[in-house]
C-alpha positions in Angstrom: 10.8 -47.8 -69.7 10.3 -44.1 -70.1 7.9 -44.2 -66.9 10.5 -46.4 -64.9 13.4 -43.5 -66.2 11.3 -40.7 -64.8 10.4 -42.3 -61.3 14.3 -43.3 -61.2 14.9 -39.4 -61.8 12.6 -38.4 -59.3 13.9 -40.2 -56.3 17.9 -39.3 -57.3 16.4 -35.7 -56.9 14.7 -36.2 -53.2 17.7 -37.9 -52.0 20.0 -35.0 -53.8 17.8 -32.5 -52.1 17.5 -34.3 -49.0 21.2 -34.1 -48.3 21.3 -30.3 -49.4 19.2 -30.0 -46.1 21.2 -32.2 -44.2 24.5 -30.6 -45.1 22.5 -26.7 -44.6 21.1 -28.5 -40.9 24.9 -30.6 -40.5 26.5 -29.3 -37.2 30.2 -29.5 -37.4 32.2 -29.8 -34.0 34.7 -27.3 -32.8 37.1 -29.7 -31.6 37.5 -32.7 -34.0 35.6 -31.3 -37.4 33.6 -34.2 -38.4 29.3 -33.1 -39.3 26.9 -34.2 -36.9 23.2 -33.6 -37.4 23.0 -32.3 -34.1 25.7 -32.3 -31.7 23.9 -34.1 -28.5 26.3 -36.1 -26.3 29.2 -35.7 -28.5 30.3 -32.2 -27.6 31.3 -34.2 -24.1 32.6 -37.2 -25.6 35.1 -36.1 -27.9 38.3 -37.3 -27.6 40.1 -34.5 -29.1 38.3 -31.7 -26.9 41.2 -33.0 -24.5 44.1 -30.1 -25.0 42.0 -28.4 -27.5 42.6 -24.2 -26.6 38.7 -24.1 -26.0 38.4 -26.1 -23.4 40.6 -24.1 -21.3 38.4 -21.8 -18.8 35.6 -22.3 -16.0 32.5 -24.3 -16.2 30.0 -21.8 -16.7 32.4 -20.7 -19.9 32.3 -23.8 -21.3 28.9 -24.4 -20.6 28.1 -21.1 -22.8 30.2 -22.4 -25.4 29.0 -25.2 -25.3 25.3 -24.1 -25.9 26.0 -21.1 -28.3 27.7 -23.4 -31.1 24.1 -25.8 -30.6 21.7 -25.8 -33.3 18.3 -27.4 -32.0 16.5 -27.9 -34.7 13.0 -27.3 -32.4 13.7 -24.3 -30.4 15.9 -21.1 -31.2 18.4 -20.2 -28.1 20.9 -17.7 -28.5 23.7 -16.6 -26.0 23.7 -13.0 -25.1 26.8 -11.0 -24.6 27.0 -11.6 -20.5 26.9 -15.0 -20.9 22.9 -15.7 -20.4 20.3 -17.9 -22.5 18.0 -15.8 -24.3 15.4 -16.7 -26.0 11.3 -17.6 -26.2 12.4 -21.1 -24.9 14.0 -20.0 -21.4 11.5 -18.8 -19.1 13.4 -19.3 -16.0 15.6 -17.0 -14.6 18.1 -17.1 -11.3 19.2 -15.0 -9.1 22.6 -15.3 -10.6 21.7 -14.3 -14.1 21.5 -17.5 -15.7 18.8 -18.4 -18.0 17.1 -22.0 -18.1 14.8 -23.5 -19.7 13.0 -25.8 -18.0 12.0 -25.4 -14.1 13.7 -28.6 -13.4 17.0 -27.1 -14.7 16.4 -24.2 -12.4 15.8 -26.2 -9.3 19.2 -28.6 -9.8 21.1 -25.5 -10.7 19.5 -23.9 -7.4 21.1 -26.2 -5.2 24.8 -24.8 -5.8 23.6 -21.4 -6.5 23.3 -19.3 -3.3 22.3 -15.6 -3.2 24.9 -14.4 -0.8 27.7 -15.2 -3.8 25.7 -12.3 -5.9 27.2 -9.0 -6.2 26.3 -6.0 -5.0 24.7 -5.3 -1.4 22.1 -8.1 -1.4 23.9 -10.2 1.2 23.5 -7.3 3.3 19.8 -7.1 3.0 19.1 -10.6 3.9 21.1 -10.4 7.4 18.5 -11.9 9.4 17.6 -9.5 12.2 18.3 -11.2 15.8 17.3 -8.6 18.1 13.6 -8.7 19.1 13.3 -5.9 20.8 14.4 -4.0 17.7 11.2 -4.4 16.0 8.6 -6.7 17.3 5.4 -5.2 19.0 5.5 -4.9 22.9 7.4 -2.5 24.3 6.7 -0.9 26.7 7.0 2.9 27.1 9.7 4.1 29.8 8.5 7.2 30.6 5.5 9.4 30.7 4.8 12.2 28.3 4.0 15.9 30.0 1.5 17.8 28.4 2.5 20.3 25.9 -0.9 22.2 25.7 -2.8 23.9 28.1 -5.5 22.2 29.9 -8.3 24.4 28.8 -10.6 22.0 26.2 -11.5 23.4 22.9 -14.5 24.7 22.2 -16.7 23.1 19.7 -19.5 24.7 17.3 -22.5 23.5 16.5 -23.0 22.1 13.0 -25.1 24.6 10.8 -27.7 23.8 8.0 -27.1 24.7 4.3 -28.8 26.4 1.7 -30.0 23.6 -0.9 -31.6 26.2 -3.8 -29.5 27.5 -6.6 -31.1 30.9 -6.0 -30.2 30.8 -2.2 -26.4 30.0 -2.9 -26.8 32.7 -5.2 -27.4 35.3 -2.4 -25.4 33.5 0.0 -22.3 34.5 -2.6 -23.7 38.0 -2.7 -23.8 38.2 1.0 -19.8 37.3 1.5 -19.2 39.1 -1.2 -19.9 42.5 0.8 -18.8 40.7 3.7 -15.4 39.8 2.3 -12.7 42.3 0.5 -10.8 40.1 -1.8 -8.6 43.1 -3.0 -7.0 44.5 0.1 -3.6 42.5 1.1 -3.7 39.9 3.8 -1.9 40.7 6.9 -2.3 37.8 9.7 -3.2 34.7 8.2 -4.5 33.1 11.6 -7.1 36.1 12.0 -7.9 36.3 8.1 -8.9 32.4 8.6 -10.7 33.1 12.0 -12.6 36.2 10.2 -13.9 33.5 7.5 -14.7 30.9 9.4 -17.0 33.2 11.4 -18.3 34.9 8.9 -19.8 31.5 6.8 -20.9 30.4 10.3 -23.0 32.8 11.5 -24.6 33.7 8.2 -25.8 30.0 7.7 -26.9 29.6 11.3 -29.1 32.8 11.6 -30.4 31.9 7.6 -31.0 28.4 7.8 -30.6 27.7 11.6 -28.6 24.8 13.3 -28.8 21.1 13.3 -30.2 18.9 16.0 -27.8 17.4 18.7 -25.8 14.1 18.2 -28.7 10.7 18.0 -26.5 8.9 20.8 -27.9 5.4 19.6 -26.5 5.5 16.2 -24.3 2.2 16.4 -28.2 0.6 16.2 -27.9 1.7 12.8 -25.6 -0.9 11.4 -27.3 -3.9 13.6 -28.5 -6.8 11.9 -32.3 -8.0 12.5 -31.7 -10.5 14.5 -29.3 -8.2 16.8 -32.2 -5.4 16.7 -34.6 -8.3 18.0 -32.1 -9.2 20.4 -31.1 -5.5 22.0 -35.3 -4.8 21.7 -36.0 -8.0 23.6 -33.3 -6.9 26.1 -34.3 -2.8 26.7 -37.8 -4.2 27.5 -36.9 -6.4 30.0 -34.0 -3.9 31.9 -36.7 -0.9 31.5 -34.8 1.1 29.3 -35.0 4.4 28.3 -38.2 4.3 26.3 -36.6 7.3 23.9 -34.4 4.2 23.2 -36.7 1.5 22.7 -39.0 3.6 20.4 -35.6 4.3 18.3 -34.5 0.6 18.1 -38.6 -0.6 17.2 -38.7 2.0 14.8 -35.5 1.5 12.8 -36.5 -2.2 12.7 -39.7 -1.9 11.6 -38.1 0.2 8.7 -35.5 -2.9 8.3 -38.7 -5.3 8.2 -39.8 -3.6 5.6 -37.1 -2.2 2.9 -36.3 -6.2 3.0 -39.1 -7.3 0.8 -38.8 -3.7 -1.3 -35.3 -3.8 -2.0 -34.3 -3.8 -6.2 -31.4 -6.1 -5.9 -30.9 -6.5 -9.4 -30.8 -2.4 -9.7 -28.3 -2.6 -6.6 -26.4 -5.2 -8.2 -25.5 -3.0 -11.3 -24.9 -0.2 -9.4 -22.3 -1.2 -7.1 -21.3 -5.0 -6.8 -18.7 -4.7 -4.4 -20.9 -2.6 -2.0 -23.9 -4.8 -2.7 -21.7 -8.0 -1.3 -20.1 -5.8 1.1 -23.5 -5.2 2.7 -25.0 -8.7 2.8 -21.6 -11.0 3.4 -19.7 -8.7 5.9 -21.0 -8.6 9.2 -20.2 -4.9 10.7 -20.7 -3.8 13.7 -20.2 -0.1 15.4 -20.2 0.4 19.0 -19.4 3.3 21.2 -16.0 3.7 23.2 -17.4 2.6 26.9 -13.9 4.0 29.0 -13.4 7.2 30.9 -11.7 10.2 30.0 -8.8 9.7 31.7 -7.9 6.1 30.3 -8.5 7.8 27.1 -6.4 10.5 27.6 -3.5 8.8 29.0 -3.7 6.0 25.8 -3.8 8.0 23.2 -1.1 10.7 24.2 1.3 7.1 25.0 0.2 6.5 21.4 1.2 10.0 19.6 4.5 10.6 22.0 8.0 10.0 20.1 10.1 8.9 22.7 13.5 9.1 20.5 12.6 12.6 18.7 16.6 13.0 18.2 16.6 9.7 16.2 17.9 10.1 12.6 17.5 8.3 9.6 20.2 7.8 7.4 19.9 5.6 3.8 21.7 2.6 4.3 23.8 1.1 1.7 21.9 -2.1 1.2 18.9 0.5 0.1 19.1 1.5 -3.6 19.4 4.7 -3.7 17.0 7.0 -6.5 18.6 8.2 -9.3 18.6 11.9 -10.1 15.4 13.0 -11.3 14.6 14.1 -14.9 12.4 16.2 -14.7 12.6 19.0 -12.1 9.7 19.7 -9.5 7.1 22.4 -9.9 7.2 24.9 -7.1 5.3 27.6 -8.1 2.5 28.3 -6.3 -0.9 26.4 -6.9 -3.2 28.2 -9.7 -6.7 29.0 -8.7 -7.9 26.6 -11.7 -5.9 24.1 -9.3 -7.3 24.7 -6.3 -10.9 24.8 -7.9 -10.1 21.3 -9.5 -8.5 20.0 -5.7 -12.5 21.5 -4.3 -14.4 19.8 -6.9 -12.9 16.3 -6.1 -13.5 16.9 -2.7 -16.8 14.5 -1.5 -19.1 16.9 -0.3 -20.7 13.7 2.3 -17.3 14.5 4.2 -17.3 15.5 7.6 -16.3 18.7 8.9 -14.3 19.8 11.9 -16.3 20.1 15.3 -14.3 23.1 16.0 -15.2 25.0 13.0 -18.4 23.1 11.8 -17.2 24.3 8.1 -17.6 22.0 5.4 -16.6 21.8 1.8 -19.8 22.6 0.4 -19.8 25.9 0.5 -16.6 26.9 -0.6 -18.5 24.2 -4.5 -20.9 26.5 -4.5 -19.4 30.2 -3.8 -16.9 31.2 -5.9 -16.3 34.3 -3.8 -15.2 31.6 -1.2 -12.9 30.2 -3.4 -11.4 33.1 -4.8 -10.8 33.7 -0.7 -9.3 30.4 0.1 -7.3 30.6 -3.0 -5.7 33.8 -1.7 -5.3 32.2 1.5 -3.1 29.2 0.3 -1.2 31.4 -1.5 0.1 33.7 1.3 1.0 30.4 3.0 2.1 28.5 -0.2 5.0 31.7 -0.6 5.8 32.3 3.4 6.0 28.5 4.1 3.8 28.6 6.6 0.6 26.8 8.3 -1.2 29.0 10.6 -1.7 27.9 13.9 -5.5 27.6 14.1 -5.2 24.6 11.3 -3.0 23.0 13.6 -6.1 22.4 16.1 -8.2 19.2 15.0 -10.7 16.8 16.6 -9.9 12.9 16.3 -13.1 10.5 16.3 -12.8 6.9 17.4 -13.7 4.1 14.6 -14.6 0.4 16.3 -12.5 -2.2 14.8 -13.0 -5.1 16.7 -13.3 -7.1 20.2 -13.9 -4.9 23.4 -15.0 -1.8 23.5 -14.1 -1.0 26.8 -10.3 -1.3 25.5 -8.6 2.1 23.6 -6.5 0.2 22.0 -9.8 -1.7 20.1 -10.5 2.1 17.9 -8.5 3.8 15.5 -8.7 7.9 15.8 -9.4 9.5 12.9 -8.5 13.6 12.6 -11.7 15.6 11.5 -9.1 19.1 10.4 -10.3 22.1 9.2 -11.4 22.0 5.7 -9.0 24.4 4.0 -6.4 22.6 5.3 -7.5 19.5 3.8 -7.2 21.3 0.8 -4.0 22.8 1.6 -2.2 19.4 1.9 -3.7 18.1 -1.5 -2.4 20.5 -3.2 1.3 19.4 -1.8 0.4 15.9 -2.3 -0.6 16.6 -6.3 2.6 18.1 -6.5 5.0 15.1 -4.6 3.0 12.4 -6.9 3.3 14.5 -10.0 6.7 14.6 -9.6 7.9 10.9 -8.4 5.6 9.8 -11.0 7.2 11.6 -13.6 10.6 10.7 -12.9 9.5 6.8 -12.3 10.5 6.9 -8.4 7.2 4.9 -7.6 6.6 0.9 -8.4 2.7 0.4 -8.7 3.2 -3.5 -9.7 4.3 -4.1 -6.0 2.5 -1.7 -4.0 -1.1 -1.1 -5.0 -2.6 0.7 -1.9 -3.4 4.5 -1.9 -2.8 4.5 -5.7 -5.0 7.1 -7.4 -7.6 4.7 -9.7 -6.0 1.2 -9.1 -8.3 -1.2 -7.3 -5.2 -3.0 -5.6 -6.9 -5.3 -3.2 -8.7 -6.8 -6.3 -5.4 -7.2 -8.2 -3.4 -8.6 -5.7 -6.2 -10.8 -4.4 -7.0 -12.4 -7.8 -3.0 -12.9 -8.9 -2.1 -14.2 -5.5 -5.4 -16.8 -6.5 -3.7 -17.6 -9.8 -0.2 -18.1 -8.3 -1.9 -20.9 -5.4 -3.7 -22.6 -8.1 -1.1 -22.8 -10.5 1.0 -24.5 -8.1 -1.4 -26.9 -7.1 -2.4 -27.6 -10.5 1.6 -28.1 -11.7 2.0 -29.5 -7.9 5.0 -27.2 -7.5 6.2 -26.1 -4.0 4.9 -22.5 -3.0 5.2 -21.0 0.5 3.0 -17.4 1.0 3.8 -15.7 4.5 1.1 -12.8 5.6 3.3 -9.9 7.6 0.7 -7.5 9.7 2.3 -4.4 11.0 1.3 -2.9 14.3 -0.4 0.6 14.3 1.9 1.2 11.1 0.2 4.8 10.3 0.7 6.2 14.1 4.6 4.9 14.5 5.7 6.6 11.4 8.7 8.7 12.9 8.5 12.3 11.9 12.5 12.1 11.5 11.8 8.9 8.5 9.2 11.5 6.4 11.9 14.2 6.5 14.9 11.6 5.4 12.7 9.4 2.9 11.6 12.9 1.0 15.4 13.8 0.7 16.3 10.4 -0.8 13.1 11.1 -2.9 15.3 14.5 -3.7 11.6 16.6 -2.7 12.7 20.3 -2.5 13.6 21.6 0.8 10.8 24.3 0.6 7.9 21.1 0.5 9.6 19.2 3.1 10.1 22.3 5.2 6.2 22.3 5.0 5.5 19.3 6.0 7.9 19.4 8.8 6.0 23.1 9.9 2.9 21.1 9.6 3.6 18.5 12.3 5.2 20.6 14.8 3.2 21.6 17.6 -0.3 19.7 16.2 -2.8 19.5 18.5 -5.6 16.5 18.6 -8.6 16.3 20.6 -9.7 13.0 20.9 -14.1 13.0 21.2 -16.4 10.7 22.2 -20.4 10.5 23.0 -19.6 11.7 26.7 -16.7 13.3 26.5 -13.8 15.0 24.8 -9.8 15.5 26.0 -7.3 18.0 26.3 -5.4 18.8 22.8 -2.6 15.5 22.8 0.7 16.9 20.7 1.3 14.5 17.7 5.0 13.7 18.3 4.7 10.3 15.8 2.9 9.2 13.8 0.7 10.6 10.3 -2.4 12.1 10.5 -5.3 9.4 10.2 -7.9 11.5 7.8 -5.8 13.7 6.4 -5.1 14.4 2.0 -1.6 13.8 2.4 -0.4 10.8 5.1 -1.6 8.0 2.5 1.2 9.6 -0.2 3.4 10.1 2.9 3.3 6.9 3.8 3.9 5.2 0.7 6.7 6.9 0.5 8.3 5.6 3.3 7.6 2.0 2.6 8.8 3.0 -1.3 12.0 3.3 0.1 12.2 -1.0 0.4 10.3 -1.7 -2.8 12.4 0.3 -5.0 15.1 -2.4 -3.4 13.0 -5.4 -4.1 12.2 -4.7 -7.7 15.8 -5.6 -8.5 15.4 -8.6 -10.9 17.6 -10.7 -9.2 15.4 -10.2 -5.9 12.7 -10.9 -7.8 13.8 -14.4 -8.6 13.2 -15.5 -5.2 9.6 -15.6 -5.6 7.3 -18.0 -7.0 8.9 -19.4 -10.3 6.2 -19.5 -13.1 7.6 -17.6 -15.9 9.8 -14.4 -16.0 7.0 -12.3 -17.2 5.1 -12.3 -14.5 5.4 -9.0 -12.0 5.2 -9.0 -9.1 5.8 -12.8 -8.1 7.8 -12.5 -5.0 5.7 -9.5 -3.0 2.6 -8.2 -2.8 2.2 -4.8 -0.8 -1.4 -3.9 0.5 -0.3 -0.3 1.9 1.4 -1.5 5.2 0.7 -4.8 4.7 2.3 -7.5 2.9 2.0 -10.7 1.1 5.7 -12.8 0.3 5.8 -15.5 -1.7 8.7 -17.6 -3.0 8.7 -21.0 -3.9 11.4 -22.5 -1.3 11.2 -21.8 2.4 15.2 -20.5 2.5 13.7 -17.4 -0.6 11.0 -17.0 1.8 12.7 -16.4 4.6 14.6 -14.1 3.2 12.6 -12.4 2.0 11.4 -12.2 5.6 14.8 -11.1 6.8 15.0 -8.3 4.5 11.2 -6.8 5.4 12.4 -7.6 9.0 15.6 -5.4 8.5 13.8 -2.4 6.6 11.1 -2.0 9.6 13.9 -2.2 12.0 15.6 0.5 10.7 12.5 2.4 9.9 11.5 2.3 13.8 8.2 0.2 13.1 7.2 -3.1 15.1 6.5 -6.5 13.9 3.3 -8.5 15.0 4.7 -12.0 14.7 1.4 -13.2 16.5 -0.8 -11.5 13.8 1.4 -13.0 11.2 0.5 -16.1 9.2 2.4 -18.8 6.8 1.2 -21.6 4.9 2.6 -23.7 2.0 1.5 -26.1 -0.7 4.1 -28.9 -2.2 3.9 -32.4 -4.0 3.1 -35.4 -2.1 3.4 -38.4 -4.5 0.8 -37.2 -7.3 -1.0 -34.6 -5.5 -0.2 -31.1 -4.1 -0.7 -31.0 -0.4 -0.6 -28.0 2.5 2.1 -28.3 4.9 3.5 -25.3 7.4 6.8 -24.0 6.5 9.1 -22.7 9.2 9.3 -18.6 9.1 11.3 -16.7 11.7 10.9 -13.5 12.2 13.2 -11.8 14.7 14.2 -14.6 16.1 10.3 -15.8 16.5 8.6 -18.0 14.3 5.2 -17.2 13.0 2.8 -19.1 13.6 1.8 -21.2 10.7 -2.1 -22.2 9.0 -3.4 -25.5 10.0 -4.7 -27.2 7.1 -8.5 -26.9 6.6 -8.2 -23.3 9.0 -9.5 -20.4 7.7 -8.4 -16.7 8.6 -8.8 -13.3 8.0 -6.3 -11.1 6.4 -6.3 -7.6 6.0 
């Protein structure tokens, strides 16, 4: 009986405790005031909500209402003051500002949600640009540039071997130390720098004498074996120049045999990326095979603005920066600066033709230094860039197809070394300062960023994003957008506006504006070499600075994208992820979304920022593809993109295709 009494007890105490947790757990509802366990379906079928005060209001009211007097009893989901669903649970986020939390949830709410209703100036950025001829490549010039320069050709040095000794840099920097005053006051900078240049030129050339004339059969160099075999084969049978043939069998032989001496596993952990670089890519280098005239006329259609009076206001559907915190540093560059900027400098980099002075000497001299240091200063305080920096050499790199074609190289600008360093020691300054008042996104944008490896980053998230949605078979759509010649149509008029919205100091923009007026290019091949070509457009290929410059520019539409409403048109996965809708390799660019109306646009809005930024569109270059569920599986298909009024042409499935 005793046992029986205590079991008795014990049970009357669960079910006493039980219903202390049911009553703690009981939900009681707001309109009729009878406890529920959990409200579920009876918050919509109560009679006496009918009338009730409450239920006055619009739907998304109610629905907030509704979900903030909810107790789950497996998730925790709060209501915030503007009305959104917070939470660990809700991972999905529209444009609109509502919170979900399931993607299913997003997508029906999606279909009655439209971006255009948002506030703000977003419907302004998605006007979709109708105009072609606005910004799509093709046009064709009206009329011919005249020549600014005179006709006489510049003069070019020959290059000049170095000491390699400790003890003969030693009395090199003895020598220019009698040679050079560094306490007298400099006058003209143009004949101060002309003085120097002379002076390291002639002592190295009569010390350690000149180097050997240009090897004109260089683009052997980078020839496979089986093309060296080939090209042999060939010389041999058209009786070639046999100072030819002996160049080609020799540099094969010395192929044949570093093959079977090669250390891969000590190249391996050295440099992967080179390593796979070397034996996956297939490069080849040829030489420009056009006259001087063709090449002439192409590249001085190439550097002449034809709209220099063009200006370039902000528009109000680009977010404006806010005032910076933290004010810029305008003092002039420390010698402890410069040194650093000289240091950095890769001494394997080549130097200008006209000059034939490198960096090398100026690591290894400090008397050089302290001169170059006095140099930049004079020109740092009068805002000024001597004329004889302004005179450069542009070499022509082979990117693909014809070589008989201009349009097939890109010209890079070999300047004069202290002007290289010159211009990083503005570009130090402009990144120091946008960095420090947060103007600059590197999420989206990840080219030209000092120590990021952005192609990896973007390469391997944009992996991810594909296989997650064919994994969850959800609907993604990627579109590729290619620029044409987006470093040489930079208009000099955009650098000056987008460093005012930047809010850079009048005094560094004023620089940069001295810096491109009246620059002179040269444009040299094997056989011959032009006529200085005036850069009217354009940044300068090769030079410290452009990659910063340019950034800039395209900063101007990133800073707009970032907006997390914007953001919410790309893929959906989960609202931690950044970035999700854009991916920015320097001027090109990656948009995904996961519904073909975000995608395009998205599309509209990089269609209206290069329309007003005066740079062209290759809709033939561009690509699209998209993956979405077919019954159980997750399929390819080709979305339809327009761009301008053109659509762009889409990936067949099972193609392959080379981007960037």
């Amino acid at each position: 009986m005793k046992m029986k009494g205590f079991y008795v007890a014990n049970i009357m105490l669960f079910w006493l405790i039980m219903g202390q947790l049911w009553t703690i757990k009981a939900t009681i509802c707001e309109y009729c005031g009878k406890d529920f366990k959990s409200l579920g379906r009876h918050i919509w079928r109560c009679k006496s909500r009918v009338g009730h005060p409450s239920h006055a209001g619009n739907e998304r009211q109610s629905n907030n209402e509704r979900s903030s007097n909810t107790e789950r009893t497996d998730h925790q989901v709060n209501i915030n003051a503007d009305g959104e669903l917070v939470g660990e649970c809700a991972k999905f986020r529209c444009y609109c500002g509502r919170m979900f939390l399931s993607y299913r949830s997003l997508t029906l709410h999606r279909r009655s949600c439209y971006i255009g209703n948002s506030s703000g100036n977003l419907s302004d950025l998605f006007v979709e640009v109708n105009n072609p001829n606005l910004n799509v490549a093709g046009e064709v010039l009206s009329e011919m540039p005249s020549a600014i320069f005179s006709s006489q050709k510049p003069s070019l040095l020959v290059g000049v071997k170095l000491p390699r000794s400790k003890s003969e840099w030693d009395r090199a920097n003895e020598y220019f130390r009698m040679q050079i005053d560094t306490s007298r006051e400099l006058r003209n900078l143009n004949m101060e720098i002309d003085h120097l240049n002379g002076t390291m030129w002639a002592y190295f050339s009569a010390n350690y004498g000149q180097v050997k004339a240009r090897n004109y059969f260089n683009h052997y160099n980078n020839m496979s074996k089986s093309k060296l075999k080939k090209c042999l084969r060939i010389l041999k049978l058209q009786n070639g120049k046999l100072e030819e043939i002996k160049y080609v069998s020799r540099l094969l032989r010395k192929k044949l045999r570093s093959h079977f001496q090669r250390n891969y596993e000590e190249e391996l952990s050295k440099d992967l990326w080179k390593f796979c670089k070397k034996e996956f890519e297939e490069s080849e280098t040829q030489e420009p095979n056009f006259d001087e005239s063709s090449c002439y006329d192409y590249f001085r259609n190439i550097f002449f603005e034809k709209h220099k009076n063009r200006t370039f206001n902000l528009p109000s559907w680009l977010k404006p920066f806010p005032v910076p915190s933290s004010n810029f540093d305008l003092e002039c560059p420390t010698y402890q600066e410069i040194t650093k900027i000289i240091r950095k400098m890769k001494s394997s980099g080549s130097p200008c033709p006209i000059d034939q002075i490198s960096i090398i000497p100026f690591k290894r001299c400090p008397i050089l230094r302290t001169q170059l240091w006095r140099l930049l200063s004079k020109c740092w305080t009068e805002k000024y860039i001597p004329t004889i920096w302004k005179r450069a050499v542009a070499v022509l790199i082979y990117k693909k197809d014809s070589p008989d074609n201009p349009a097939n190289f890109r010209p890079i600008v070999l300047e004069p070394v202290m002007l290289k360093v010159f211009t990083s020691a503005i570009r130090n300054k402009i990144f120091k300062f946008v960095r420090d008042n947060k103007y600059i996104e590197t999420n989206i944008q990840k080219g030209f960023w000092p120590g990021l490896s952005g192609t990896v980053e973007h390469t391997e998230l944009l992996n991810y994003l594909l296989n997650h949605a064919r994994n969850k078979r959800r609907s993604i759509i990627v579109t590729l957008i290619d620029l044409k010649n987006a470093f040489g149509e930079v208009h000099h008029n955009l650098i000056k506006s987008i460093l005012k919205s930047h809010h850079i100091p009048d005094e560094i923009t004023g620089m940069i504006e001295n810096l491109y007026n009246d620059y002179g290019i040269s444009i040299l091949t094997k056989n011959v070499i032009t006529i200085p070509i005036s850069v009217e457009r354009g940044v300068l290929q090769g030079d410290c600075l452009s990659p910063l410059l340019f950034n800039l520019c395209v900063n101007s539409l990133i800073n707009t994208i970032n907006d997390e409403r914007i953001q919410c048109l790309g893929y959906v996965n989960d609202i931690s992820l950044n970035p999700r809708h854009w991916f920015q390799f320097a001027d090109d660019a990656a948009i995904i979304s996961a519904h073909n109306e975000d995608n395009q646009l998205l599309c509209n809005a990089f269609s209206k920022w290069s329309s007003w930024a005066d740079l062209y569109i290759r809709v033939n270059k561009c690509h699209t593809f998209g993956i979405k569920k077919f019954g159980t599986k997750a399929v390819q298909y080709k979305p339809t993109i327009k761009i301008s009024g053109q659509q762009v042409p889409p990936i067949e499935d099972g193609e392959s295709f080379m981007y960037l």
